[in-house]
PQR file of N, CA, C, O and H, with PARSE charges and radii, in Angstrom:
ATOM      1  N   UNK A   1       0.812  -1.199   0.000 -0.4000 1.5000
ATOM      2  CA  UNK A   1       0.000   0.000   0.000 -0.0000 2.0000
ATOM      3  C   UNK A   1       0.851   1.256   0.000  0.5500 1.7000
ATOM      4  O   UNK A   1       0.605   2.165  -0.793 -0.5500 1.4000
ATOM      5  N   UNK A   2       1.869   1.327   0.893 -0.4000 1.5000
ATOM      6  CA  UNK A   2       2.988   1.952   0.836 -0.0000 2.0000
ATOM      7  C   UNK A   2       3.362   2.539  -0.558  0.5500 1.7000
ATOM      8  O   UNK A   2       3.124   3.739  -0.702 -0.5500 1.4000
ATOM      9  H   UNK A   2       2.068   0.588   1.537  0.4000 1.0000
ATOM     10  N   UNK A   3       3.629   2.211  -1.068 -0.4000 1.5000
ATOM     11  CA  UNK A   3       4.294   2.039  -2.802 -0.0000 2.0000
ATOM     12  C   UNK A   3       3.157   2.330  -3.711  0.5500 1.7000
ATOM     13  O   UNK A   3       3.474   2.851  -4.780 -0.5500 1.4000
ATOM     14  H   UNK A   3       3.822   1.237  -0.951  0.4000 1.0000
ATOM     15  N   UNK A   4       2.056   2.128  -3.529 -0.4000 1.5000
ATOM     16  CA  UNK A   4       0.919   2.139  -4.625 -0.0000 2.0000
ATOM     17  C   UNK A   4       0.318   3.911  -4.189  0.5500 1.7000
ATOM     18  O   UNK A   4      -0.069   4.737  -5.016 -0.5500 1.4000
ATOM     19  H   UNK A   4       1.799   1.705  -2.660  0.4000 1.0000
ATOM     20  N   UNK A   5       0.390   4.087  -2.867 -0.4000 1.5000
ATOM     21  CA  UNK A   5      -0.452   5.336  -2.647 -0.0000 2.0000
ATOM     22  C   UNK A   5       1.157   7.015  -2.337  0.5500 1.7000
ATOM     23  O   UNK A   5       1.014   8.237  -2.385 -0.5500 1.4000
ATOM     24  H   UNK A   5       0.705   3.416  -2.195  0.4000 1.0000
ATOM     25  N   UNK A   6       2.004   6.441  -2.153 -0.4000 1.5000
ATOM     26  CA  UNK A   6       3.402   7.065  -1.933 -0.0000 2.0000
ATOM     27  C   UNK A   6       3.530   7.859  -3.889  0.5500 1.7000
ATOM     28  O   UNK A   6       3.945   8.964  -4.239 -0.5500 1.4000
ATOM     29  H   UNK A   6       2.120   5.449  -2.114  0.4000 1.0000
ATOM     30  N   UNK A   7       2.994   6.742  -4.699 -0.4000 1.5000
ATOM     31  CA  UNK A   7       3.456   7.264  -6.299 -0.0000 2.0000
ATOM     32  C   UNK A   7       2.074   7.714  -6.804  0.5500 1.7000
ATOM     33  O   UNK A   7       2.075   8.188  -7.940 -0.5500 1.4000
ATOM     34  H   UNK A   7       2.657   5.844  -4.414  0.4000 1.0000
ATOM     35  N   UNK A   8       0.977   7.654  -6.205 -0.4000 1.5000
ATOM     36  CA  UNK A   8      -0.148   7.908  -6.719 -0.0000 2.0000
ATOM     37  C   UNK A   8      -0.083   9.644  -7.489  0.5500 1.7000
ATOM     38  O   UNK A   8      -0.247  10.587  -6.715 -0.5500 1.4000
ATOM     39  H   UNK A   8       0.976   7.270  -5.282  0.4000 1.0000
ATOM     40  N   UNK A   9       0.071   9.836  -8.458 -0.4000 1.5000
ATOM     41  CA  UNK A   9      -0.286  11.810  -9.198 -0.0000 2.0000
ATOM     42  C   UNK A   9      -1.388  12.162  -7.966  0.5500 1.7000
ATOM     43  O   UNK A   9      -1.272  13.299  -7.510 -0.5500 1.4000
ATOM     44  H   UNK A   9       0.203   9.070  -9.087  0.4000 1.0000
ATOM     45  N   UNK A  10      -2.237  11.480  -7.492 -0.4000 1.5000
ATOM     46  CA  UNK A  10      -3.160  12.327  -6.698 -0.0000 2.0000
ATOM     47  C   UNK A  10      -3.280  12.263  -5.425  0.5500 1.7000
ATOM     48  O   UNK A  10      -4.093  12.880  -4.736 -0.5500 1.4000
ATOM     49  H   UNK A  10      -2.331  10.556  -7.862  0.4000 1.0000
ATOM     50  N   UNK A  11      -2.593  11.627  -5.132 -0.4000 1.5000
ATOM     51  CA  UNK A  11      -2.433  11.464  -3.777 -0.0000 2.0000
ATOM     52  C   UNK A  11      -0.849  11.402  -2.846  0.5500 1.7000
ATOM     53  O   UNK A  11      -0.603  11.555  -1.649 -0.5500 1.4000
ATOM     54  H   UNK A  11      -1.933  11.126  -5.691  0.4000 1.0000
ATOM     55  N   UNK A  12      -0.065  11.133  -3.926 -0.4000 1.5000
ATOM     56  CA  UNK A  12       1.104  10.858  -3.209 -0.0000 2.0000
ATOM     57  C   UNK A  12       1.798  11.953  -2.651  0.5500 1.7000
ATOM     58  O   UNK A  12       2.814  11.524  -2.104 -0.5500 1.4000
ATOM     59  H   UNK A  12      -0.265  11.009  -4.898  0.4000 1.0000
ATOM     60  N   UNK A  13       1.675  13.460  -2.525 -0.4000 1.5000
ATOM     61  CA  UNK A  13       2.121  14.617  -2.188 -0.0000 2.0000
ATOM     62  C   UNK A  13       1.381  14.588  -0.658  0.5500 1.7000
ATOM     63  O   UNK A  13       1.642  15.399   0.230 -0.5500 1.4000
ATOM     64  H   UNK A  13       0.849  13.808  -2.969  0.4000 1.0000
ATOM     65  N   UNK A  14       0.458  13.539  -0.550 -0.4000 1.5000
ATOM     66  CA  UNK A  14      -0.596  13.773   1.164 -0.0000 2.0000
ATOM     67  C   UNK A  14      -0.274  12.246   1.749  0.5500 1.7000
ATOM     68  O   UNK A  14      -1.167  12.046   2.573 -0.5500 1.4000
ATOM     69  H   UNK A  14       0.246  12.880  -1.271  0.4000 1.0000
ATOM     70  N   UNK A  15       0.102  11.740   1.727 -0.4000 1.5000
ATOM     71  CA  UNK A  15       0.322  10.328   1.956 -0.0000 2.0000
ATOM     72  C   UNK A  15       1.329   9.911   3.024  0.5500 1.7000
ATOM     73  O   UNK A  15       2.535  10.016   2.802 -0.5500 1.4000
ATOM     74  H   UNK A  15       0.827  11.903   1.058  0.4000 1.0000
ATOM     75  N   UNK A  16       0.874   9.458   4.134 -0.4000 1.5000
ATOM     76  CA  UNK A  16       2.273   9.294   5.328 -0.0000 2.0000
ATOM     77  C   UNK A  16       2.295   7.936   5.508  0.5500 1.7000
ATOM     78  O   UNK A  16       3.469   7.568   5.549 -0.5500 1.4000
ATOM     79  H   UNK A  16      -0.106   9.373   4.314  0.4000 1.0000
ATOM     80  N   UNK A  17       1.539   7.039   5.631 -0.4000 1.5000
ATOM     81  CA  UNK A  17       1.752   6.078   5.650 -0.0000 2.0000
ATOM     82  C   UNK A  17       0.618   5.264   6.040  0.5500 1.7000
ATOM     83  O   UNK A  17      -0.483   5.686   6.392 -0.5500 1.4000
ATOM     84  H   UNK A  17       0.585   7.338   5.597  0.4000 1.0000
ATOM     85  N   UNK A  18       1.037   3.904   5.933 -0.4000 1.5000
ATOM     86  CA  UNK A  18       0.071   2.409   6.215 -0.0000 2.0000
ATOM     87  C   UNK A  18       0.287   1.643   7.179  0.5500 1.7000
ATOM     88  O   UNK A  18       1.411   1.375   7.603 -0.5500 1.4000
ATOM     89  H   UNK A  18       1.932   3.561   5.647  0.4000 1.0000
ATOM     90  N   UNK A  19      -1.076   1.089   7.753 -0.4000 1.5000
ATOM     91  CA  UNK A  19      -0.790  -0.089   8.091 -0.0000 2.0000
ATOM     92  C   UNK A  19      -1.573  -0.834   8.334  0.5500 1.7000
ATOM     93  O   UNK A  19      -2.745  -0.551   8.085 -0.5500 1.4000
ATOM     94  H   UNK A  19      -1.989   1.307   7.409  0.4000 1.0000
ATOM     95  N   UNK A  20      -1.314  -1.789   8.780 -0.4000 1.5000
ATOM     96  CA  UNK A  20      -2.568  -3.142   9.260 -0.0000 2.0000
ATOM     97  C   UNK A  20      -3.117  -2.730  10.267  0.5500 1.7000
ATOM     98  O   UNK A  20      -2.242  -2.199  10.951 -0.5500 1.4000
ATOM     99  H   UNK A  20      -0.362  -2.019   8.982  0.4000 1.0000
ATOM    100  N   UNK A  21      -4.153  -2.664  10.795 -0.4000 1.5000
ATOM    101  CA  UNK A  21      -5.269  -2.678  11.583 -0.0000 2.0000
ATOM    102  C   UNK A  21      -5.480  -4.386  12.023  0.5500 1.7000
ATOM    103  O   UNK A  21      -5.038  -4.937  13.031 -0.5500 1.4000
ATOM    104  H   UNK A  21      -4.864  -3.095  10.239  0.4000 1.0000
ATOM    105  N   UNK A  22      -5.929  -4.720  11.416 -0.4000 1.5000
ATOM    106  CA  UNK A  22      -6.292  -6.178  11.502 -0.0000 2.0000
ATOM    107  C   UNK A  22      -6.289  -6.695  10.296  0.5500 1.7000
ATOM    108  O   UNK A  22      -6.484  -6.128   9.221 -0.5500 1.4000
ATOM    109  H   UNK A  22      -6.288  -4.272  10.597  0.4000 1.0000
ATOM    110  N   UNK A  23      -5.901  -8.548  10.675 -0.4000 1.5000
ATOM    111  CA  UNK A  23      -5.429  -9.167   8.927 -0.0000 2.0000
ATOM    112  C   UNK A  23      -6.175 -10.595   9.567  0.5500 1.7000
ATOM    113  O   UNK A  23      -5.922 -10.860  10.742 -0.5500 1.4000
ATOM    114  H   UNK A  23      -5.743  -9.008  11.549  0.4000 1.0000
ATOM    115  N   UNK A  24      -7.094 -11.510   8.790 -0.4000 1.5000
ATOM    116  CA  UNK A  24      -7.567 -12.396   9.368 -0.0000 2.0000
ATOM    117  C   UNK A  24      -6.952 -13.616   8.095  0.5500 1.7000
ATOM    118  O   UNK A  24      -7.136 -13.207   6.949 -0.5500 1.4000
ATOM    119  H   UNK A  24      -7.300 -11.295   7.835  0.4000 1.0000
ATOM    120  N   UNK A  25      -6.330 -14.889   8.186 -0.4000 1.5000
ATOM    121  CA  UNK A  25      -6.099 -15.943   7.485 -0.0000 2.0000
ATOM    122  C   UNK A  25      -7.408 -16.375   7.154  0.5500 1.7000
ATOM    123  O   UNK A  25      -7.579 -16.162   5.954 -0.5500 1.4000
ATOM    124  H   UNK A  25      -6.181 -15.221   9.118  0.4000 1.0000
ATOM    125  N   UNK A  26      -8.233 -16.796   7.584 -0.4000 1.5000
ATOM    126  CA  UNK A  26      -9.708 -17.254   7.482 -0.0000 2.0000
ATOM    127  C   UNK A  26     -10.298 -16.945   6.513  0.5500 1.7000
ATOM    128  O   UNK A  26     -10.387 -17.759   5.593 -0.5500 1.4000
ATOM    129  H   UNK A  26      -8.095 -16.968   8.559  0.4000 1.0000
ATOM    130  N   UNK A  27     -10.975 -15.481   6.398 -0.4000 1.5000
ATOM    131  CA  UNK A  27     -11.328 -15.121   5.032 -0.0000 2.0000
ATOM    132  C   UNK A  27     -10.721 -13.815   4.600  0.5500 1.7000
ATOM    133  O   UNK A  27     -11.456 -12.846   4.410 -0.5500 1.4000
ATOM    134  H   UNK A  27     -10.903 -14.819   7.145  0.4000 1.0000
ATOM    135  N   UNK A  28      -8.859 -13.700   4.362 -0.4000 1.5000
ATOM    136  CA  UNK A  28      -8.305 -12.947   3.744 -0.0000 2.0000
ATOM    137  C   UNK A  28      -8.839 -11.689   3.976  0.5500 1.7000
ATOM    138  O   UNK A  28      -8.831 -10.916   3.019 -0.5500 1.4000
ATOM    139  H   UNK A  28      -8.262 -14.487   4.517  0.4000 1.0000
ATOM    140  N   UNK A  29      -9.369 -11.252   5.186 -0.4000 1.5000
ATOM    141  CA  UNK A  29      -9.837  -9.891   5.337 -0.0000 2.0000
ATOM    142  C   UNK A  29      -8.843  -9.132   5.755  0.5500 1.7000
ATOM    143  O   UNK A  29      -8.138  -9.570   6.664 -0.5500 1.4000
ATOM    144  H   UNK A  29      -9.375 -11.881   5.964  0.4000 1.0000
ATOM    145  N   UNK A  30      -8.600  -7.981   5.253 -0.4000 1.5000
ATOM    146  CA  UNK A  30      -7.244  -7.003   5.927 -0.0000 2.0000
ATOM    147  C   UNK A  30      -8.135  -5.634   6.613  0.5500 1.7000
ATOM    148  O   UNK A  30      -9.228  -5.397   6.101 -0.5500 1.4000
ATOM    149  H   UNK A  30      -9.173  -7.625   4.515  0.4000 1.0000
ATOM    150  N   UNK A  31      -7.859  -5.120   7.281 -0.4000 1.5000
ATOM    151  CA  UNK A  31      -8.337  -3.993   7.959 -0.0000 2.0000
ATOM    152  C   UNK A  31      -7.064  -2.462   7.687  0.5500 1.7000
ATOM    153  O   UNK A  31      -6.508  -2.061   8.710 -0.5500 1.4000
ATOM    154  H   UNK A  31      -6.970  -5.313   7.698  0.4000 1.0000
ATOM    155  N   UNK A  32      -6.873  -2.067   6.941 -0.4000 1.5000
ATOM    156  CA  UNK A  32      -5.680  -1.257   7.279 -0.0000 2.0000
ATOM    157  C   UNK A  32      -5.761   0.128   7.754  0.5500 1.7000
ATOM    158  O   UNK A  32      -6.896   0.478   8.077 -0.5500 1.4000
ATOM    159  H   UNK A  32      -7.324  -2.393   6.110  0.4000 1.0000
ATOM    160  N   UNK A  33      -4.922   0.915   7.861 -0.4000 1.5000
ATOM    161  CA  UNK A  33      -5.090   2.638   8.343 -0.0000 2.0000
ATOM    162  C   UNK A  33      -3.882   3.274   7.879  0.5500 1.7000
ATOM    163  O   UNK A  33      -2.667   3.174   8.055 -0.5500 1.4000
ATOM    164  H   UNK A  33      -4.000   0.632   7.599  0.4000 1.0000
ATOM    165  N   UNK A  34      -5.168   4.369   6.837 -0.4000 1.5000
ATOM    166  CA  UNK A  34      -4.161   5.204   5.579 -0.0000 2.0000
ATOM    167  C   UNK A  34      -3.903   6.372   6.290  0.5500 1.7000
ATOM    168  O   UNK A  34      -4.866   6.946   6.798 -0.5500 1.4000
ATOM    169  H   UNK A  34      -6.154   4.451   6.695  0.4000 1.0000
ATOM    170  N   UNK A  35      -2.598   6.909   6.444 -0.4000 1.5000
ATOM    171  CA  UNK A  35      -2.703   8.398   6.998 -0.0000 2.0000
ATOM    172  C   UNK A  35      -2.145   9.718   6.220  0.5500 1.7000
ATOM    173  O   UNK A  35      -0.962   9.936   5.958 -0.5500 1.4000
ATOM    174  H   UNK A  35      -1.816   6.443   6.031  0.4000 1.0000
ATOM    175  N   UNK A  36      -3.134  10.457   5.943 -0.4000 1.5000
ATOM    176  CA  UNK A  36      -2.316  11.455   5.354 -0.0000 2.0000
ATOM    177  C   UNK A  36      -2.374  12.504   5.742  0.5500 1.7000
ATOM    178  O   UNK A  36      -3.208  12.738   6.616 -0.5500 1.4000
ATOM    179  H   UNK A  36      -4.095  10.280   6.156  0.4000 1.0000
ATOM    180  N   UNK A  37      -1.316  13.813   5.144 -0.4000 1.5000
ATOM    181  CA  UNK A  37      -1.435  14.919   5.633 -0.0000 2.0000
ATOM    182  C   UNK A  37      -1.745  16.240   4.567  0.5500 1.7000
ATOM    183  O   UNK A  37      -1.049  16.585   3.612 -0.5500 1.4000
ATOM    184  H   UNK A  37      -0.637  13.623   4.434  0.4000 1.0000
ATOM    185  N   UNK A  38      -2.822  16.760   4.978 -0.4000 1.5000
ATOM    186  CA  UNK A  38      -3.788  17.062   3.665 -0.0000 2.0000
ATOM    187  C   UNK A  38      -3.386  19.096   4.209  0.5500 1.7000
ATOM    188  O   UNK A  38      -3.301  19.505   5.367 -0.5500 1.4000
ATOM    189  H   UNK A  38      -3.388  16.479   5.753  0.4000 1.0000
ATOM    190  N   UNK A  39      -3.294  19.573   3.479 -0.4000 1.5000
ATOM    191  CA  UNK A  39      -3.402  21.333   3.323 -0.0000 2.0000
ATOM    192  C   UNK A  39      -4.734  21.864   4.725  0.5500 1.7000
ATOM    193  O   UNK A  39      -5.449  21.190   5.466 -0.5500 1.4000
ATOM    194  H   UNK A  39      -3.363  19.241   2.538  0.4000 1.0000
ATOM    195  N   UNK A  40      -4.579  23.111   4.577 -0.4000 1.5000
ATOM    196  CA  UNK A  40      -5.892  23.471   5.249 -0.0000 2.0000
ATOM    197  C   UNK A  40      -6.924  23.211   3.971  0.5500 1.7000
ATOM    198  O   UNK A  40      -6.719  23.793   2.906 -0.5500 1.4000
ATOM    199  H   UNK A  40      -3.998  23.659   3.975  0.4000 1.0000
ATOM    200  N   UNK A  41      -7.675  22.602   4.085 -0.4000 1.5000
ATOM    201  CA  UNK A  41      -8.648  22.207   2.986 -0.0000 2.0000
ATOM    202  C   UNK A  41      -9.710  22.699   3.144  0.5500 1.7000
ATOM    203  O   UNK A  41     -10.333  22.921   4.183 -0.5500 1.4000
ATOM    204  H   UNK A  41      -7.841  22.129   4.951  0.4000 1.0000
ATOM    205  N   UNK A  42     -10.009  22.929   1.863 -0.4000 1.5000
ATOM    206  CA  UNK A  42     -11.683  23.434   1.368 -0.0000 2.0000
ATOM    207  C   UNK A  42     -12.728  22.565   1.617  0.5500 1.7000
ATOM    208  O   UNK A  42     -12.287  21.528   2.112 -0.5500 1.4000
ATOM    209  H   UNK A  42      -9.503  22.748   1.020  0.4000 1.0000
ATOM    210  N   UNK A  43     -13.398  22.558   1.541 -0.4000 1.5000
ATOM    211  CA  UNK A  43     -14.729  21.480   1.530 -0.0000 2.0000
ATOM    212  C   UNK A  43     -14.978  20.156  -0.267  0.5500 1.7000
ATOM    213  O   UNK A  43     -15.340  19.003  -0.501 -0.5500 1.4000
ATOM    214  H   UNK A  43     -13.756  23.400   1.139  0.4000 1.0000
ATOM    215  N   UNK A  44     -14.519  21.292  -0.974 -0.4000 1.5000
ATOM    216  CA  UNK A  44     -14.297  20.857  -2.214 -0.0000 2.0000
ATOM    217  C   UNK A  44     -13.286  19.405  -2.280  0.5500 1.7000
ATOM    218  O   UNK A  44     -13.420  18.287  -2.778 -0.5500 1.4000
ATOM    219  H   UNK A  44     -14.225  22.229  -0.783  0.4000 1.0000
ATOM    220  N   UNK A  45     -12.221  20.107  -1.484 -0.4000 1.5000
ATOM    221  CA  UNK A  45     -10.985  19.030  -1.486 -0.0000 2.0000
ATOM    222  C   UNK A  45     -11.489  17.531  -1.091  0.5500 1.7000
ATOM    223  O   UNK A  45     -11.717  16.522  -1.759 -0.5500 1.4000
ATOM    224  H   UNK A  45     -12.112  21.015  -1.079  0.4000 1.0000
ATOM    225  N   UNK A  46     -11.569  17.886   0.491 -0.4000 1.5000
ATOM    226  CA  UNK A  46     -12.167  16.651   1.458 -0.0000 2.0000
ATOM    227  C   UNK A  46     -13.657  16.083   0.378  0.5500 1.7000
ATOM    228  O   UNK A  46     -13.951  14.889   0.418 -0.5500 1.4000
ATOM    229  H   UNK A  46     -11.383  18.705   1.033  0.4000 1.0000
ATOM    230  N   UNK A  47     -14.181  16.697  -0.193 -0.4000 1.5000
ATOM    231  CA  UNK A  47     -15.136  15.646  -0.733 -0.0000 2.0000
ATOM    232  C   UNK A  47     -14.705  14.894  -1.916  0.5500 1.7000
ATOM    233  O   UNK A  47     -15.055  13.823  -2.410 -0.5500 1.4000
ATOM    234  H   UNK A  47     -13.941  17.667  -0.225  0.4000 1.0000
ATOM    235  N   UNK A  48     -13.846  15.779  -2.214 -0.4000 1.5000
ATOM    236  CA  UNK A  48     -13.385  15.001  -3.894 -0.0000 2.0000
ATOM    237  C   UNK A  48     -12.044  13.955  -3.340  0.5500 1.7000
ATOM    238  O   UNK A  48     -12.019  12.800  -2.914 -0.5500 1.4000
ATOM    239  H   UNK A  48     -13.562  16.650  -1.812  0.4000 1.0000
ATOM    240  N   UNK A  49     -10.955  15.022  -3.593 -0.4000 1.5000
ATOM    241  CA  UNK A  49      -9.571  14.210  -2.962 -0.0000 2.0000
ATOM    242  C   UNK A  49      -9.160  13.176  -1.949  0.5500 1.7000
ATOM    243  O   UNK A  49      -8.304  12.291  -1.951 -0.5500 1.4000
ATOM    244  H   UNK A  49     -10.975  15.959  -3.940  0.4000 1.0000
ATOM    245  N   UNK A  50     -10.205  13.657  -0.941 -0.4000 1.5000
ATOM    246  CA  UNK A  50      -9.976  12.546   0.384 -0.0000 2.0000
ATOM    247  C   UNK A  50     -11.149  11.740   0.488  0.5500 1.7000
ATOM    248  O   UNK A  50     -11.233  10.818   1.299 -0.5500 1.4000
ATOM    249  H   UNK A  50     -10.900  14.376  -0.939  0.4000 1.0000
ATOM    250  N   UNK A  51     -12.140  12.086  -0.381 -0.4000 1.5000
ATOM    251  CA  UNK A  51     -13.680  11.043  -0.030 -0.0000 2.0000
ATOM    252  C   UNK A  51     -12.863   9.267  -0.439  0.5500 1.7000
ATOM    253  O   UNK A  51     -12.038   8.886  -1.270 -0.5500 1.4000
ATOM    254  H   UNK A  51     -12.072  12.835  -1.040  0.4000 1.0000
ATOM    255  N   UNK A  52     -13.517   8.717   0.474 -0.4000 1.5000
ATOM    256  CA  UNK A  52     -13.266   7.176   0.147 -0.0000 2.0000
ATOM    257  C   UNK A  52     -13.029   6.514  -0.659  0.5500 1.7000
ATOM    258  O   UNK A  52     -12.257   5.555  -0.657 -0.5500 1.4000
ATOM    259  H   UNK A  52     -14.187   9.027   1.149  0.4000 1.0000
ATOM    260  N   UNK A  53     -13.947   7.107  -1.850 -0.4000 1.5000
ATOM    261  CA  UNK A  53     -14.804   5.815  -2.730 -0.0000 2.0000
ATOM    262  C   UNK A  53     -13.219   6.388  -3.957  0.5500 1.7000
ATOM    263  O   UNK A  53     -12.491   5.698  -4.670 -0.5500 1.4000
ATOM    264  H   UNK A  53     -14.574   7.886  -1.852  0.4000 1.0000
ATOM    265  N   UNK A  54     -13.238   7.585  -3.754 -0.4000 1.5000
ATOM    266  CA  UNK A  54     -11.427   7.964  -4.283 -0.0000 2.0000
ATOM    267  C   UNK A  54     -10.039   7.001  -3.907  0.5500 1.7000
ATOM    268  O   UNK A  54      -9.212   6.314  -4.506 -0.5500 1.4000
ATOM    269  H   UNK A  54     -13.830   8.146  -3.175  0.4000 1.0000
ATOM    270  N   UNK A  55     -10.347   7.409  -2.564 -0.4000 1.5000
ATOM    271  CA  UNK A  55      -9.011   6.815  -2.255 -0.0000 2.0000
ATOM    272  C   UNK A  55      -8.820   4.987  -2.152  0.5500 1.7000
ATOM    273  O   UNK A  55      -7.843   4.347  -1.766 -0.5500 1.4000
ATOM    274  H   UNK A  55     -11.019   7.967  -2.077  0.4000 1.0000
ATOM    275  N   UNK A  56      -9.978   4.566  -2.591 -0.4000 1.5000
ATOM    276  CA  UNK A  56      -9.930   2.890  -3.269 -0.0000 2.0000
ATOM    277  C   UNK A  56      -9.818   2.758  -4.560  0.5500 1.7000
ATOM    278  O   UNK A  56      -9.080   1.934  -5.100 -0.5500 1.4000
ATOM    279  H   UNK A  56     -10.772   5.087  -2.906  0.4000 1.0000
ATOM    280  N   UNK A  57     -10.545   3.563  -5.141 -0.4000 1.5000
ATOM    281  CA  UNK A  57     -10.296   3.386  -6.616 -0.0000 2.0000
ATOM    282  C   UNK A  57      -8.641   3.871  -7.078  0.5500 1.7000
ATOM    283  O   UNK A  57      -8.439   3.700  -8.281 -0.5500 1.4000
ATOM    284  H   UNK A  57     -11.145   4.232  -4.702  0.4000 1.0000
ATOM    285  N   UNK A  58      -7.860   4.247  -6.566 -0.4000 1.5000
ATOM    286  CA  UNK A  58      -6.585   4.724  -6.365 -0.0000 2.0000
ATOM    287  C   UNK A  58      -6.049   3.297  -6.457  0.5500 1.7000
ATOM    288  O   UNK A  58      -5.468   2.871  -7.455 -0.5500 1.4000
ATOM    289  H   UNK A  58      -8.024   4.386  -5.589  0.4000 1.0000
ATOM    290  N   UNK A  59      -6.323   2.457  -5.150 -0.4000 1.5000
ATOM    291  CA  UNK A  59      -5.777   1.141  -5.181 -0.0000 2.0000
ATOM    292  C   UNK A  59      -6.335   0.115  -6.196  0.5500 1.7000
ATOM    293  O   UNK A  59      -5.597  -0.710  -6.733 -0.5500 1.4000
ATOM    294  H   UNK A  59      -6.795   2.802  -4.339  0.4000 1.0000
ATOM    295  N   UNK A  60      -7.668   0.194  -6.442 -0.4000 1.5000
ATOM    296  CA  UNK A  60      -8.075  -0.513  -7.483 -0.0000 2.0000
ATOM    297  C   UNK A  60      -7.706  -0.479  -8.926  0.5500 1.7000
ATOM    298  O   UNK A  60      -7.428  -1.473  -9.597 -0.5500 1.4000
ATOM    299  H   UNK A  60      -8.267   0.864  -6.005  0.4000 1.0000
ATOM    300  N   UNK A  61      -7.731   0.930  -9.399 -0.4000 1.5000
ATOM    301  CA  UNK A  61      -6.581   1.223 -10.639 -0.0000 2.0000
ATOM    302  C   UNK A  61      -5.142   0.629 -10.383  0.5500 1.7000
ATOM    303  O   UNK A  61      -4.397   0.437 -11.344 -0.5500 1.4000
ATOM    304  H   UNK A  61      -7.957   1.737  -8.854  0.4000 1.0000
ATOM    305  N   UNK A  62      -4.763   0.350  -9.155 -0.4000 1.5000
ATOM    306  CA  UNK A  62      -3.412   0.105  -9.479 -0.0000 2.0000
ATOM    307  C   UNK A  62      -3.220  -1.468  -9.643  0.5500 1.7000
ATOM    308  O   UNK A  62      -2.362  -1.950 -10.381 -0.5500 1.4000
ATOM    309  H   UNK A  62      -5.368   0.507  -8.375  0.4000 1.0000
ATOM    310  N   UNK A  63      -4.040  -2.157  -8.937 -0.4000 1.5000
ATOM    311  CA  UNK A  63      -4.984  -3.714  -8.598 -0.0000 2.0000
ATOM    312  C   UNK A  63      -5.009  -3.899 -10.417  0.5500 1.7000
ATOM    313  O   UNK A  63      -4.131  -4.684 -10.775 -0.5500 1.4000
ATOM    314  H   UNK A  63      -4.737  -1.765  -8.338  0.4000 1.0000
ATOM    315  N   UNK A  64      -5.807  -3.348 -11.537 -0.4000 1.5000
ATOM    316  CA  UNK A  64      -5.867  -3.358 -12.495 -0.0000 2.0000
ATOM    317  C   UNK A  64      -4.859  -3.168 -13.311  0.5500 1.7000
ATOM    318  O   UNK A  64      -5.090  -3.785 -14.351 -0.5500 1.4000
ATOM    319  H   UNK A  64      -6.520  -2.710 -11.247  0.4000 1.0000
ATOM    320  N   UNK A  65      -4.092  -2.749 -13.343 -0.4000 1.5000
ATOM    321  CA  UNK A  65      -3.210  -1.990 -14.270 -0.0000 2.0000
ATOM    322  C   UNK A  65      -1.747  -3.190 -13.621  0.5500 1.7000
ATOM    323  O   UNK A  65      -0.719  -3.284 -14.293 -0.5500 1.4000
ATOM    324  H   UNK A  65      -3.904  -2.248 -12.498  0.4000 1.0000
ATOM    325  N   UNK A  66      -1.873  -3.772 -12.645 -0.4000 1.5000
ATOM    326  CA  UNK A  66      -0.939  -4.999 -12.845 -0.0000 2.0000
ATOM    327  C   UNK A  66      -1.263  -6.139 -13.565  0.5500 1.7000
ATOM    328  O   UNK A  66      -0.481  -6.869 -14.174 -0.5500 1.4000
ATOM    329  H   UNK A  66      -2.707  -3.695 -12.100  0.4000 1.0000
ATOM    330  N   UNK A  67      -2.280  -6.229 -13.473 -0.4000 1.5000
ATOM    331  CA  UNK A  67      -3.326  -7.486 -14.719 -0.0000 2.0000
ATOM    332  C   UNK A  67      -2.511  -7.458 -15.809  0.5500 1.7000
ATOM    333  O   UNK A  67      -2.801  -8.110 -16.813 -0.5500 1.4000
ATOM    334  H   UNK A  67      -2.914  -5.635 -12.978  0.4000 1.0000
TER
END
Protein backbone atom coordinates (compact mmCIF):
# COMPACT_ATOMS: atom_id res chain seq x y z
CA UNK A 1 0.00 0.00 0.00
CA UNK A 2 2.99 1.95 0.84
CA UNK A 3 4.29 2.04 -2.80
CA UNK A 4 0.92 2.14 -4.62
CA UNK A 5 -0.45 5.34 -2.65
CA UNK A 6 3.40 7.07 -1.93
CA UNK A 7 3.46 7.26 -6.30
CA UNK A 8 -0.15 7.91 -6.72
CA UNK A 9 -0.29 11.81 -9.20
CA UNK A 10 -3.16 12.33 -6.70
CA UNK A 11 -2.43 11.46 -3.78
CA UNK A 12 1.10 10.86 -3.21
CA UNK A 13 2.12 14.62 -2.19
CA UNK A 14 -0.60 13.77 1.16
CA UNK A 15 0.32 10.33 1.96
CA UNK A 16 2.27 9.29 5.33
CA UNK A 17 1.75 6.08 5.65
CA UNK A 18 0.07 2.41 6.22
CA UNK A 19 -0.79 -0.09 8.09
CA UNK A 20 -2.57 -3.14 9.26
CA UNK A 21 -5.27 -2.68 11.58
CA UNK A 22 -6.29 -6.18 11.50
CA UNK A 23 -5.43 -9.17 8.93
CA UNK A 24 -7.57 -12.40 9.37
CA UNK A 25 -6.10 -15.94 7.49
CA UNK A 26 -9.71 -17.25 7.48
CA UNK A 27 -11.33 -15.12 5.03
CA UNK A 28 -8.31 -12.95 3.74
CA UNK A 29 -9.84 -9.89 5.34
CA UNK A 30 -7.24 -7.00 5.93
CA UNK A 31 -8.34 -3.99 7.96
CA UNK A 32 -5.68 -1.26 7.28
CA UNK A 33 -5.09 2.64 8.34
CA UNK A 34 -4.16 5.20 5.58
CA UNK A 35 -2.70 8.40 7.00
CA UNK A 36 -2.32 11.46 5.35
CA UNK A 37 -1.44 14.92 5.63
CA UNK A 38 -3.79 17.06 3.67
CA UNK A 39 -3.40 21.33 3.32
CA UNK A 40 -5.89 23.47 5.25
CA UNK A 41 -8.65 22.21 2.99
CA UNK A 42 -11.68 23.43 1.37
CA UNK A 43 -14.73 21.48 1.53
CA UNK A 44 -14.30 20.86 -2.21
CA UNK A 45 -10.99 19.03 -1.49
CA UNK A 46 -12.17 16.65 1.46
CA UNK A 47 -15.14 15.65 -0.73
CA UNK A 48 -13.39 15.00 -3.89
CA UNK A 49 -9.57 14.21 -2.96
CA UNK A 50 -9.98 12.55 0.38
CA UNK A 51 -13.68 11.04 -0.03
CA UNK A 52 -13.27 7.18 0.15
CA UNK A 53 -14.80 5.82 -2.73
CA UNK A 54 -11.43 7.96 -4.28
CA UNK A 55 -9.01 6.82 -2.25
CA UNK A 56 -9.93 2.89 -3.27
CA UNK A 57 -10.30 3.39 -6.62
CA UNK A 58 -6.59 4.72 -6.36
CA UNK A 59 -5.78 1.14 -5.18
CA UNK A 60 -8.08 -0.51 -7.48
CA UNK A 61 -6.58 1.22 -10.64
CA UNK A 62 -3.41 0.10 -9.48
CA UNK A 63 -4.98 -3.71 -8.60
CA UNK A 64 -5.87 -3.36 -12.50
CA UNK A 65 -3.21 -1.99 -14.27
CA UNK A 66 -0.94 -5.00 -12.84
CA UNK A 67 -3.33 -7.49 -14.72
Amino acid sequence: LTDVYSSSPALGRYFRSAQVVYFSNENSTVFYQLEFSVPPSTAEFMENTMNPDFIRNVLRQNIYDED
